[in-house]
N, C-alpha and C positions, 0 to 999 in steps of 0.2 A: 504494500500500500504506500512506503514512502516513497520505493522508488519510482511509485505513478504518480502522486506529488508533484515528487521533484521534476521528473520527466517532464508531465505536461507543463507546471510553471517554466521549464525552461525553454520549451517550443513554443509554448504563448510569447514569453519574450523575446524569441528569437522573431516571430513571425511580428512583433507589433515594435520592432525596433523603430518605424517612426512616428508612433502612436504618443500622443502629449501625456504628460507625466503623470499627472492626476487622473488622468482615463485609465492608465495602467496600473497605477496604485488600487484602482478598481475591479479594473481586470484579476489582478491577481488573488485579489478575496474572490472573486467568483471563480476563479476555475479552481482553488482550493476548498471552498464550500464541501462539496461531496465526502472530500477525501476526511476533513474535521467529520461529516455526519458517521461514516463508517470508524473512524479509530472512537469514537463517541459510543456507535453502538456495540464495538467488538468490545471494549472497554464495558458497558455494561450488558454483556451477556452471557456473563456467569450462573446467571439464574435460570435462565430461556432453556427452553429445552433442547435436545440435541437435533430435532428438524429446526429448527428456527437459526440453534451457532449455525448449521449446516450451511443452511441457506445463504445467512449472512456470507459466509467464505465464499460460496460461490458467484455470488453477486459481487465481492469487494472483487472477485478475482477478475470477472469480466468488466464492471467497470475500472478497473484500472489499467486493462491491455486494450480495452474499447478508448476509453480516454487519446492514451499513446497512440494507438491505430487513428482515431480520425484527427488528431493534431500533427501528427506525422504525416497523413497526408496534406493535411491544407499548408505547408510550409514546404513541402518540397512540391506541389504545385505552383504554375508560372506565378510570377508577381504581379501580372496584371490581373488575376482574378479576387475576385473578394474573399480574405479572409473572416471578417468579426463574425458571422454569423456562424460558421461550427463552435467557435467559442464563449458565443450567447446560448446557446441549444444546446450543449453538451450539459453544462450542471443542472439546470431542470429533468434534463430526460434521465439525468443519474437518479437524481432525487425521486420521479417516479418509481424508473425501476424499484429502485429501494424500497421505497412505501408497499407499493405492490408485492413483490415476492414474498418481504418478510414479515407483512401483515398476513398474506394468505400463509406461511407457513406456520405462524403464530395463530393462528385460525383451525388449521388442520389438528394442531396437535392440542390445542382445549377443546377439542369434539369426542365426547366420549365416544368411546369405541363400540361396535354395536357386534357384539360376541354374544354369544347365547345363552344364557341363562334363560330357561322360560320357567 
């Protein structure tokens, strides 16, 4: 996870190298957002159950190679096409993902089990 962090803040900065200062000071709370909510919830998911850590990992793990994969594209695509917009769209679509899987996985597993006793 850090090294997706790290990675994308340093392709957002590489890609927004003429981007004014304060926009970038910007930028880089947002494209770190995600990574703070994940060390957040691995950090409190001692309690969760083991489909929920589960999940969590495997979400941290694709958002953090999905991060790297579309930031690594938009930078080493030409310079004349528009970068901002992968890197406005990316931490909400984290943040969905997020929400989604590991509510549904947290969902699945407070569902009592329907086993037989009759």
């Amino acid at each position: 996870m850090v090294a997706g962090a790290v990675g994308s803040l340093a392709l957002m900065l590489l890609a927004g190298r003429s981007t004014p200062r304060l926009l970038l000071a910007g930028f880089v709370l947002w494209i770190l957002s995600p990574f703070v909510v994940l060390a957040w919830a691995a950090n409190a998911s001692s309690g969760w159950s083991a489909l929920t850590r589960s999940t969590l990992d495997v979400v941290t793990l694709v958002i953090t190679l999905g991060s790297l994969v579309i930031y690594g594209a938009v930078v080493v695509r030409s310079t004349g096409s528009p970068r901002g917009p992968a890197f406005v769209a990316v931490p909400p679509a984290s943040w969905v993902l997020m929400a989604i899987a590991v509510g549904i996985a947290a969902w699945i597993s407070r569902r009592p089990s329907s086993g037989g006793g009759a």
